[in-house]
DRENLO-81615 format. One record per residue (C-alpha): residue number from 1; residue in one letter; z negated, y negated, x negated. Coordinates in steps of 0.02 Angstrom, whole numbers, m for minus. Last residue first. Layout:
<rs>
{r NUM; A; {Z; Y; X}};
...
</rs>
This chain:
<rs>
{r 497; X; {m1318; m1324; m330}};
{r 496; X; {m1182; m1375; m225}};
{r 495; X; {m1132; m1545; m202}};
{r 494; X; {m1027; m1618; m41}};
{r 493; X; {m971; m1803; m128}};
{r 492; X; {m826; m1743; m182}};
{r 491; X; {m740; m1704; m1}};
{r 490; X; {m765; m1577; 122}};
{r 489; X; {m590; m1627; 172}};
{r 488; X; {m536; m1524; m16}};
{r 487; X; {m635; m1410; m6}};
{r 486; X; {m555; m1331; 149}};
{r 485; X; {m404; m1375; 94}};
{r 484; X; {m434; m1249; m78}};
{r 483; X; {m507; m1115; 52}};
{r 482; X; {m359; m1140; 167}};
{r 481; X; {m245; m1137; 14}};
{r 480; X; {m318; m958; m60}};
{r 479; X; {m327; m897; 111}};
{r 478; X; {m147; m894; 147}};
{r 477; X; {m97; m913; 319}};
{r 476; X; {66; m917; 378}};
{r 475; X; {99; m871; 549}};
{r 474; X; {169; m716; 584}};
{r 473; X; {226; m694; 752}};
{r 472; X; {221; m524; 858}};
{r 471; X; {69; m606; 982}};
{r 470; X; {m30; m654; 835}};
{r 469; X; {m5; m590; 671}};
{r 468; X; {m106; m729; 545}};
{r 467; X; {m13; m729; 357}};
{r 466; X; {m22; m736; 168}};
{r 465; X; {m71; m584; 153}};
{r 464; X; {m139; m539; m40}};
{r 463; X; {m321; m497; 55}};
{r 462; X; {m312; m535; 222}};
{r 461; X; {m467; m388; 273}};
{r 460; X; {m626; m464; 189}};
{r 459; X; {m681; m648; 139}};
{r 458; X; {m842; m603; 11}};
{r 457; X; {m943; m761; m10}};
{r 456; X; {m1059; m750; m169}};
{r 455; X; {m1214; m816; m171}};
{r 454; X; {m1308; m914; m322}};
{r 453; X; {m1200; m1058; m340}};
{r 452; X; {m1245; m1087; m160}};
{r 451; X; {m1167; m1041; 32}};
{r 450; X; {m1211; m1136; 212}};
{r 449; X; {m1049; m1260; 177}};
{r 448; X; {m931; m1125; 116}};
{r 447; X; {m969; m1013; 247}};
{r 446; X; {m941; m1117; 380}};
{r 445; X; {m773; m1171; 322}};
{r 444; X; {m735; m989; 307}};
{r 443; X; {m774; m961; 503}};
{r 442; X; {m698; m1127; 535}};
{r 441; X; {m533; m1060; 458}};
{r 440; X; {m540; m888; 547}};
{r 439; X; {m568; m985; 699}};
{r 438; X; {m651; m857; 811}};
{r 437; X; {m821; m915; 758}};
{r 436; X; {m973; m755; 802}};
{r 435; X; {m1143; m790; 720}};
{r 434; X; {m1228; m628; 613}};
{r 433; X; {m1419; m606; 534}};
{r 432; X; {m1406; m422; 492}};
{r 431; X; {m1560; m317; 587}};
{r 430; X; {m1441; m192; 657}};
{r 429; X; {m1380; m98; 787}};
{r 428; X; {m1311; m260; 843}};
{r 427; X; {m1200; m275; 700}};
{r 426; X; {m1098; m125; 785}};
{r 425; X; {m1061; m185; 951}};
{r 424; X; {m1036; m350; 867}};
{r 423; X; {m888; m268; 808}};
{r 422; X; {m818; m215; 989}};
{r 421; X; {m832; m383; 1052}};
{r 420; X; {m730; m480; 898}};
{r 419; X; {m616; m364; 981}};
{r 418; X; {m619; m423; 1113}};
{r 417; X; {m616; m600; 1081}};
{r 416; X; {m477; m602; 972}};
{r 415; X; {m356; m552; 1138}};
{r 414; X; {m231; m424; 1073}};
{r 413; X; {m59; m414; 1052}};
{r 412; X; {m76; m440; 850}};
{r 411; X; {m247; m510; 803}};
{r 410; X; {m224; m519; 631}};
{r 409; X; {m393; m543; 548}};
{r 408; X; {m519; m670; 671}};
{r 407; X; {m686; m694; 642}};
{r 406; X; {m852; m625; 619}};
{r 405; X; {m975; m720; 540}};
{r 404; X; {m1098; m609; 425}};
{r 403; X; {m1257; m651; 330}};
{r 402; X; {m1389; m564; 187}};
{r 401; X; {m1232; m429; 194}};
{r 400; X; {m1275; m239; 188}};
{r 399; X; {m1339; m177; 331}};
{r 398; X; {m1243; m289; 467}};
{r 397; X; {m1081; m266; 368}};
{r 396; X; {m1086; m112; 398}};
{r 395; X; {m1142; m111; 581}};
{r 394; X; {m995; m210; 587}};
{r 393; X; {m876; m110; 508}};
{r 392; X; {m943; 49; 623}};
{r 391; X; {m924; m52; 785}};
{r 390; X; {m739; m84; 723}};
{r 389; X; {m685; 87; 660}};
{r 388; X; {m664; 154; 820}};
{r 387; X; {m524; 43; 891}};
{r 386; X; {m383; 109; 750}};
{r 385; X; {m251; m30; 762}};
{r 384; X; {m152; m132; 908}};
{r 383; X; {m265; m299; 832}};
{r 382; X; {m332; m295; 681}};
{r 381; X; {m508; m315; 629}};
{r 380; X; {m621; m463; 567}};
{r 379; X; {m721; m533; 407}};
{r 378; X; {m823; m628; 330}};
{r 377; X; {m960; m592; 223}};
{r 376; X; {m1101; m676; 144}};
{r 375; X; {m1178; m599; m2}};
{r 374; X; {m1350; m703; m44}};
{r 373; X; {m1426; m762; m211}};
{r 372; X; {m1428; m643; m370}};
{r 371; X; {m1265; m556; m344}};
{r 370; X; {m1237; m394; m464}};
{r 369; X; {m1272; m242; m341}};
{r 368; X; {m1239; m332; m160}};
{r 367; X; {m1051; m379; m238}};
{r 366; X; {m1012; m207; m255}};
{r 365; X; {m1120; m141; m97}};
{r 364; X; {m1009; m268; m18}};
{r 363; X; {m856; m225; m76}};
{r 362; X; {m856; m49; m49}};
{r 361; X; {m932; m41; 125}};
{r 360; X; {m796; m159; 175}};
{r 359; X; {m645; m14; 73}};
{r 358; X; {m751; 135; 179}};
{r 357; X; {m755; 37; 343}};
{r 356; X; {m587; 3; 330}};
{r 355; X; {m502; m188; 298}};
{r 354; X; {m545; m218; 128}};
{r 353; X; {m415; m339; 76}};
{r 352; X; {m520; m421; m42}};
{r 351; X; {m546; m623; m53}};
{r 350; X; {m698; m686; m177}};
{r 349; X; {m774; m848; m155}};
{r 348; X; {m896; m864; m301}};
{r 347; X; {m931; m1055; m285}};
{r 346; X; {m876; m1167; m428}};
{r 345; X; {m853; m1338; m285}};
{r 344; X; {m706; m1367; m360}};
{r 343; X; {m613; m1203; m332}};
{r 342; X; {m566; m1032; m448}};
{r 341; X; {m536; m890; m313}};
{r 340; X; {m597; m732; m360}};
{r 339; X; {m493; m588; m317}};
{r 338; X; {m581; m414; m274}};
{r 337; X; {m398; m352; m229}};
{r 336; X; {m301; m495; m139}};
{r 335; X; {m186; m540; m267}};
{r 334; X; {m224; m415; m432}};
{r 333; X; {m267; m467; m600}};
{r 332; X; {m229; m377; m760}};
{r 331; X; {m305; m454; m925}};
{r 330; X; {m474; m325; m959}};
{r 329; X; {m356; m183; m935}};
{r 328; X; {m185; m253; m1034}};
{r 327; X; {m298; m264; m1175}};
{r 326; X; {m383; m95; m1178}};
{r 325; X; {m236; 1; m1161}};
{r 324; X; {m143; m85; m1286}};
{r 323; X; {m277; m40; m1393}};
{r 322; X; {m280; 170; m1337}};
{r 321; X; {m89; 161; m1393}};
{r 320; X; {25; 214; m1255}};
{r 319; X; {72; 389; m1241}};
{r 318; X; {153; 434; m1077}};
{r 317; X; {29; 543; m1012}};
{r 316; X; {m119; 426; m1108}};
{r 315; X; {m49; 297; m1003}};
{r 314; X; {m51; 398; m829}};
{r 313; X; {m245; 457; m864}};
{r 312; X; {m277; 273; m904}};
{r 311; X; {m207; 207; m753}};
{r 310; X; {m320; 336; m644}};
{r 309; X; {m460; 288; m752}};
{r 308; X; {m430; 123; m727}};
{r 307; X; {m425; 149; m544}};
{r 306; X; {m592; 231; m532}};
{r 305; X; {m675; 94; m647}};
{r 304; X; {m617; m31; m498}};
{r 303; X; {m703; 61; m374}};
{r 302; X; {m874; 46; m462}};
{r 301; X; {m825; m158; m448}};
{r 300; X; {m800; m306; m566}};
{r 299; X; {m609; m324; m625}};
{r 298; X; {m574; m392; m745}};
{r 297; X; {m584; m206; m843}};
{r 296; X; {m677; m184; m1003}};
{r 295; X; {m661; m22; m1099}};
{r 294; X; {m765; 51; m1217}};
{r 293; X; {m714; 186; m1338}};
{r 292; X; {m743; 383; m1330}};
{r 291; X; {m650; 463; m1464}};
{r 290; X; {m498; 569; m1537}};
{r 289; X; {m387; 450; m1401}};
{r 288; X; {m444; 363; m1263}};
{r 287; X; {m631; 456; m1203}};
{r 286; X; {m712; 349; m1092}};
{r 285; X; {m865; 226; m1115}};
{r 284; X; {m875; 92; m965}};
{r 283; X; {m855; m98; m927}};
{r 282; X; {m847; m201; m788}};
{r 281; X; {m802; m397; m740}};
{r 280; X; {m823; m551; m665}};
{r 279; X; {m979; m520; m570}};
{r 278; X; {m1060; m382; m676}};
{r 277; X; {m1065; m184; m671}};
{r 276; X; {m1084; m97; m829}};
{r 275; X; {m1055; 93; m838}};
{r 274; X; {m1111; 222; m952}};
{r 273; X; {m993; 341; m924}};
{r 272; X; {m810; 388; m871}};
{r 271; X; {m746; 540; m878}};
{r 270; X; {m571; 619; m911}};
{r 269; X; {m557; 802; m887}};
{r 268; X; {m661; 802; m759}};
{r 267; X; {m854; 867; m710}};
{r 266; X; {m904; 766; m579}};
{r 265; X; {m1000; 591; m563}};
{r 264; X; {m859; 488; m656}};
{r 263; X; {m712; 522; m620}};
{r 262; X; {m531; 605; m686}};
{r 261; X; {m439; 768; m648}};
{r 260; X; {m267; 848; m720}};
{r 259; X; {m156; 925; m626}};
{r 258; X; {m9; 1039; m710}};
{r 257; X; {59; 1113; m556}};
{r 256; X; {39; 1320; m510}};
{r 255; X; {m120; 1313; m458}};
{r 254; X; {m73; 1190; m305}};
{r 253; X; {m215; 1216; m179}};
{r 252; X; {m343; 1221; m303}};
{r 251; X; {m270; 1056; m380}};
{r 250; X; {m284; 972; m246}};
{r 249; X; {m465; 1029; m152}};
{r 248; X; {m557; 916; m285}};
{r 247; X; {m464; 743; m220}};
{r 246; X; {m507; 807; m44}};
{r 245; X; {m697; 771; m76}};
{r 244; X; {m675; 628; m204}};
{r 243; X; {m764; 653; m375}};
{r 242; X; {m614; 747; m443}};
{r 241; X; {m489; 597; m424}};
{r 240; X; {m308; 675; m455}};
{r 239; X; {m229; 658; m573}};
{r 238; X; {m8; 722; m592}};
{r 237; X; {112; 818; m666}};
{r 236; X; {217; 957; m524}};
{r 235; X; {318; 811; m410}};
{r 234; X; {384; 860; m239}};
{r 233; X; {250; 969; m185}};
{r 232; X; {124; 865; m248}};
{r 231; X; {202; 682; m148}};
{r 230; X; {168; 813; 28}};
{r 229; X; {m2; 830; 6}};
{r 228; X; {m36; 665; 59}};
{r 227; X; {55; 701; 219}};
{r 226; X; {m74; 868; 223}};
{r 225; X; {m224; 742; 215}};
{r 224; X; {m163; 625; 348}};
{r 223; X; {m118; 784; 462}};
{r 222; X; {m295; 857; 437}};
{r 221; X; {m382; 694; 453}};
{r 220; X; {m323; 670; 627}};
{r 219; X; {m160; 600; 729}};
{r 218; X; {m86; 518; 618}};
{r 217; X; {18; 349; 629}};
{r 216; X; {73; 287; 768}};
{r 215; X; {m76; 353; 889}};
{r 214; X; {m192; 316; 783}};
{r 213; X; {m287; 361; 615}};
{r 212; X; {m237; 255; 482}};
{r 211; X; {m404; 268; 397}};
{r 210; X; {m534; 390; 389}};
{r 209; X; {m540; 423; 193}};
{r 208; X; {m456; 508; 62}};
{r 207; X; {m439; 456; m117}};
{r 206; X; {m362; 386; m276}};
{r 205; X; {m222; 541; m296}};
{r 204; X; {m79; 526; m425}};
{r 203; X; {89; 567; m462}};
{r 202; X; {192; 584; m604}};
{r 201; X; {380; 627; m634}};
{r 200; X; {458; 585; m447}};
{r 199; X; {606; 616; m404}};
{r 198; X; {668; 530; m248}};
{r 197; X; {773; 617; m146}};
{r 196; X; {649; 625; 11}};
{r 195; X; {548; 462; 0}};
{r 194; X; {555; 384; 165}};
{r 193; X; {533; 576; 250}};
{r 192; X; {443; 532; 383}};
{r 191; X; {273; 595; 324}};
{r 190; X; {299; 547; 139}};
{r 189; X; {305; 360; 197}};
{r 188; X; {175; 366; 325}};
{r 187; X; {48; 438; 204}};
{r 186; X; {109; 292; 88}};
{r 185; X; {172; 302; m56}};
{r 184; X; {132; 122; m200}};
{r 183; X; {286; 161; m337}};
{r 182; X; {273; 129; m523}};
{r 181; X; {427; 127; m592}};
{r 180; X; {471; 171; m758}};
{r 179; X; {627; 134; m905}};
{r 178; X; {712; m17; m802}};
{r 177; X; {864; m63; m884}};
{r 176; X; {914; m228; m739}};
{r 175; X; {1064; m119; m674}};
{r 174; X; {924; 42; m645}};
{r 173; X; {794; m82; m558}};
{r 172; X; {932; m129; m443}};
{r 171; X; {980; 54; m401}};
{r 170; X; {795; 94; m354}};
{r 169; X; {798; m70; m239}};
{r 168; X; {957; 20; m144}};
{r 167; X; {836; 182; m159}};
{r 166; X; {709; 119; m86}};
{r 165; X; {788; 10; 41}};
{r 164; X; {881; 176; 111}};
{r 163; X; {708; 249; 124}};
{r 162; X; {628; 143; 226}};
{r 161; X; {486; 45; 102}};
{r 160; X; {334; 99; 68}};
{r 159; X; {180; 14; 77}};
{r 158; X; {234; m103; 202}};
{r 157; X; {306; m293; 249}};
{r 156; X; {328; m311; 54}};
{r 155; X; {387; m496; m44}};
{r 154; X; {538; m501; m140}};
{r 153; X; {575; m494; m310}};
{r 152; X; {426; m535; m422}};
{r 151; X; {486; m532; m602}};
{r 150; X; {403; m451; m746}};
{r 149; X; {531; m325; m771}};
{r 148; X; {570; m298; m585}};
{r 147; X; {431; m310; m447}};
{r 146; X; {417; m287; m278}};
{r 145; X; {279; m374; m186}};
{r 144; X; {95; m334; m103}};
{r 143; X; {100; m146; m15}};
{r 142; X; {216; m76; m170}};
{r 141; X; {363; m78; m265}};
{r 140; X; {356; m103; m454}};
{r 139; X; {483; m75; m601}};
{r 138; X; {440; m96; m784}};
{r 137; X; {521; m104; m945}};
{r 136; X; {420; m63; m1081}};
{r 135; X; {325; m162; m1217}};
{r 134; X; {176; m96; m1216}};
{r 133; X; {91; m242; m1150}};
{r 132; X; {231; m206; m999}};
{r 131; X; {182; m25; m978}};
{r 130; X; {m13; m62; m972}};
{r 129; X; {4; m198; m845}};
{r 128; X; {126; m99; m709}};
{r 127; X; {m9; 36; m732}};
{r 126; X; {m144; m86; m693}};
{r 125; X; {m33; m153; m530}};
{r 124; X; {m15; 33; m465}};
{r 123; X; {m186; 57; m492}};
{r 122; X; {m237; m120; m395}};
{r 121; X; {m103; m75; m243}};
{r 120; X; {m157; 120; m233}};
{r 119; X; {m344; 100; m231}};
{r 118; X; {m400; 165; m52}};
{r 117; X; {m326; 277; 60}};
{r 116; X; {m215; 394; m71}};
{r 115; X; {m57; 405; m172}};
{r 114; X; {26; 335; m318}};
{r 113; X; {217; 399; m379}};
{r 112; X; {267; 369; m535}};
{r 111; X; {440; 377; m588}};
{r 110; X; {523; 389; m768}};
{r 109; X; {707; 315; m745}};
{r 108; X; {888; 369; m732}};
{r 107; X; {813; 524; m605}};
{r 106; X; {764; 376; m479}};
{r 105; X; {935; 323; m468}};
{r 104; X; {1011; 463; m373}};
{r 103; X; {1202; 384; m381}};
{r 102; X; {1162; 247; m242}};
{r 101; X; {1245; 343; m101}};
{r 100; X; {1186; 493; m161}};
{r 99; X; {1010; 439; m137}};
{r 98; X; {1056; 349; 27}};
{r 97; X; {1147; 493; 112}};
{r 96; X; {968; 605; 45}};
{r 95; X; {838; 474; 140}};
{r 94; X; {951; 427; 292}};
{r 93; X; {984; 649; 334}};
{r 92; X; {797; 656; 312}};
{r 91; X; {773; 499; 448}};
{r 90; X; {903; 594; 548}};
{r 89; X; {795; 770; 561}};
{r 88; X; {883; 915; 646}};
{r 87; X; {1079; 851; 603}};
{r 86; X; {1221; 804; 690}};
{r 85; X; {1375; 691; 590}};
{r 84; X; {1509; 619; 712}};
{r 83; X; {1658; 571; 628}};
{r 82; X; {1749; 434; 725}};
{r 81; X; {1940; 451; 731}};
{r 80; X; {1894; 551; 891}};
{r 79; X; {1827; 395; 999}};
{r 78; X; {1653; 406; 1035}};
{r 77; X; {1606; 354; 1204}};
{r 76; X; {1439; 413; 1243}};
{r 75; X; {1396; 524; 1391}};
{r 74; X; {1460; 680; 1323}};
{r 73; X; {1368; 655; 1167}};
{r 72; X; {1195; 700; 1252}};
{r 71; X; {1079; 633; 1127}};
{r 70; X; {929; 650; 1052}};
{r 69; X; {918; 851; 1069}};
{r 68; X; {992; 865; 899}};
{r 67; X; {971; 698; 779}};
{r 66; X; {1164; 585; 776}};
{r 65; X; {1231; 536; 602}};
{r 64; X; {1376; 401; 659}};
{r 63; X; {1546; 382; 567}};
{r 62; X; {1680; 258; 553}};
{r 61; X; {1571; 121; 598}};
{r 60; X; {1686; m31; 644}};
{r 59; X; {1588; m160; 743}};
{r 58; X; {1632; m61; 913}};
{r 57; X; {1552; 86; 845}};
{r 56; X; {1392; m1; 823}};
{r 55; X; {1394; m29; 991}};
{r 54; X; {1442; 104; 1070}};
{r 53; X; {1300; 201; 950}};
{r 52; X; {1160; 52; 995}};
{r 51; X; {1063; 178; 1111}};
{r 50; X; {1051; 297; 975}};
{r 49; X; {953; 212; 839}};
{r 48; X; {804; 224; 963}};
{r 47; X; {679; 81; 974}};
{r 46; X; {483; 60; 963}};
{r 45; X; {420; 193; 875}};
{r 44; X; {598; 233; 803}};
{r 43; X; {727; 372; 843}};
{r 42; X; {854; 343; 681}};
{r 41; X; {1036; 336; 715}};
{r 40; X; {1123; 339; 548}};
{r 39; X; {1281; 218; 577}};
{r 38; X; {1406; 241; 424}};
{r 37; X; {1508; 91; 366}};
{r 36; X; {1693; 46; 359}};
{r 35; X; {1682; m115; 468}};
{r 34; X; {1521; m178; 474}};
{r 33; X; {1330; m129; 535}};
{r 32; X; {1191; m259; 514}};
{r 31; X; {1148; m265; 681}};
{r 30; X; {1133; m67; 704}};
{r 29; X; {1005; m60; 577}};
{r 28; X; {1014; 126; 523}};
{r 27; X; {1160; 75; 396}};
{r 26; X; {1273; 166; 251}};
{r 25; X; {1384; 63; 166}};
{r 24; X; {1581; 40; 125}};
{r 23; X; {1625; 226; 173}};
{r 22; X; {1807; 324; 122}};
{r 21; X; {1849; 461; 229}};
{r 20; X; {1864; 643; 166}};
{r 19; X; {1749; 711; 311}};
{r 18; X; {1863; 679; 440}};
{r 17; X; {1805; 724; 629}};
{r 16; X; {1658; 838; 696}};
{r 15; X; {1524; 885; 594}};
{r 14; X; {1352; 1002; 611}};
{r 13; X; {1218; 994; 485}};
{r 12; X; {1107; 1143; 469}};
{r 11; X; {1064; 1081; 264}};
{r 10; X; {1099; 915; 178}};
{r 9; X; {1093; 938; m32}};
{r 8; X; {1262; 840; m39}};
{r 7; X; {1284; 744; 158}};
{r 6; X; {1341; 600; 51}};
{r 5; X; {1483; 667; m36}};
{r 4; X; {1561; 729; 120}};
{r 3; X; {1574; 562; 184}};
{r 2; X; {1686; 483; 35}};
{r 1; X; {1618; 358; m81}};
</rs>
């Protein structure tokens, strides 16, 4: 592909050398650059694409996309058979290159796009679900995996991928006859421009709630909410949750879009009602086709009959059969969302990756409403991440659970200790009986050897990671195995009743 056909649908750009040259790849990792490519010099949170142009040049990059006012060009060596590409916004310029690079793969398929705090991973999966017992072809990406007809690909170290990764993975789902993809977006994602170029048919909104507010990532509720805002000006069908408080403001803000609402204390166009909550699973009346039918989801949780009828909405859009529907719903499963893990011992040890104060409170008042014994919960926060919310998860926790330890949950730079600190800030407002074990492994052990039959232990924040972050290493850790191990020393002759 020549230059010039990558800068298509680019606008203020600014060029100096040969436009008509031939490119092998386009790259903003400076260590992976080769002879022919193009060098897109992003300015990162931690590193700036344009320090490494000398560099990448002297690997072979035959042209470099530079951002205005990041660079003073007379200070780099660029030799003139080097086209030199300036633009306002590089990570926009990375996002359009790559969808022209790859042929614009997302219009080949039907995409939908899923946004919001809360709910994303679990609708995305129940879509995924519904489309495959239908028959269909099915592309994922998401927070937990990518996934291509059936197959899990590769694993995900975010929501949403950069945007040249998206639309290289895009490509591959085209070559394997993908008909829909259901994509996880981030706030982050549609913020920096990650999914610019793609083109999205549907699009949904779970929810809005404080989370993600920080220094790297937004700076208030009013910039998360309008970066959520951003997936309904590129794509005109979508839900959105009426019984959430932002949820109701979309489709006043976009009168012109064809948005349909779903919930279940509000007035929507699809409503759930009569709901039954259990441990294993819940069920509701909705209206599927002519009529309302039941539908049972594996799922157990309030939250979990607000992501059906997110899925639903999307199915019915499409036009799957209302009993395909209600068969891939009671089967789908989702790692790390309200998962119970099967062990020896037949305790209810469920893992979520609740890791808000909204998503903790969630849980637990889910489990509270259906356990007959005790809730124990276990949890921590990360490290480098939103400060506040810690106090206010354990005061949560404090109210809610019969018992608490608070551990460790991806530390990061951090020491454990403090901010083990700042949560027991919170539980102490409270009347919640609480110990403190740093170990995240003794904290579970612990839990499994005070809990019975008739409690449930609720391990919060890991969820489908299968890691520990300490100190920029990611140790593995999945909680499934250390739960199974920890059963395991206990040994056969530890009974519960």
């Amino acid at each position: 592909m020549k230059i010039r056909n990558l800068l298509v649908g680019l606008d203020n750009l600014k060029a100096r050398g040969d436009l008509d040259k031939e490119i092998r790849q386009i790259q903003n990792d400076s260590r992976k650059v080769e002879k022919g490519d193009v060098f897109v010099a992003i300015k990162g949170f931690v590193s700036d694409g344009h320090d490494y142009i000398e560099d990448v040049i002297e690997k072979g990059a035959v042209a470099v996309m530079v951002e205005e006012g990041a660079i003073d060009l007379r200070t780099v060596n660029i030799p003139e058979d080097v086209t030199i590409i300036m633009m306002p916004d590089t990570r926009k310029g990375l996002a359009i290159a790559s969808t022209n690079f790859y042929g614009n793969p997302s219009s080949k398929f039907t995409l939908i796009g899923v946004t919001g705090t809360k709910g994303k991973t679990t609708t995305t999966f129940m879509i995924k679900e519904i489309l495959e017992k239908a028959g269909k072809k099915v592309g994922l990406m998401g927070t937990i995996a990518t996934y291509i007809n059936g197959k899990r690909i590769e694993d995900s170290d975010r929501t949403t991928p950069e945007s040249i990764e998206i639309q290289q993975m895009f490509s591959k789902m085209v070559e394997a006859g993908v008909e829909y993809v259901v994509m996880e977006v981030s706030s982050q994602s549609l913020k920096l421009h990650r999914v610019d170029g793609c083109q999205f048919d549907i699009c949904l909104f779970t929810n809005l709630s404080e989370d993600h507010i920080s220094e790297k990532e937004h700076p208030d509720m009013k910039d998360y909410f309008e970066s959520k805002l951003k997936l309904f000006e590129m794509c005109k069908t979508g839900f959105v949750n009426t019984d959430d408080l932002y949820g109701a403001k979309i489709p006043k803000l976009f009168p012109d879009n064809d948005l349909l609402t779903y919930g279940i204390d509000n007035y929507a166009k699809l409503l759930a009602k009569d709901i039954t909550i259990t441990n294993s699973y819940v069920d509701f009346r909705v209206k599927l086709s002519t009529r309302n039918e039941r539908v049972k989801v594996g799922i157990p949780g309030r939250f979990s009959v607000y992501n059906s009828l997110a899925a639903i909405c999307v199915a019915k859009k499409i036009g799957i059969d209302s009993e395909i529907i209600k068969e891939a719903l009671l089967e789908v499963r989702v790692p790390g969302r309200s998962e119970l893990v099967d062990n020896k011992l037949e305790l209810p040890i469920m893992i979520d990756y609740a890791h808000s104060p909204e998503s903790l409170q969630n849980i637990l008042q889910a489990v509270k409403s259906y356990t007959r014994g005790r809730v124990i919960s276990v949890f921590g926060c990360g490290g480098d991440r939103d400060t506040g919310k810690r106090p206010i998860m354990g005061e949560i926790s404090g109210k809610i659970a019969d018992y608490t330890i608070i551990t460790s949950d991806n530390p990061r730079t951090e020491k454990p200790e403090n901010i083990v600190a700042e949560i027991e800030e919170g539980i102490k407002k409270t009347k919640g009986k609480y110990e403190v074990i740093i170990d995240r492994t003794e904290a579970i052990k612990t839990a499994i050897e005070m809990a019975t039959k008739r409690d449930i232990i609720v391990l919060a924040g890991k969820g489908h990671e299968p890691y520990q972050e300490i100190n920029g290493v990611k140790y593995p850790y999945d909680e499934r195995i250390i739960v199974k191990e920890i059963i395991e020393k206990l040994g056969k002759g530890f009974d519960k009743k």
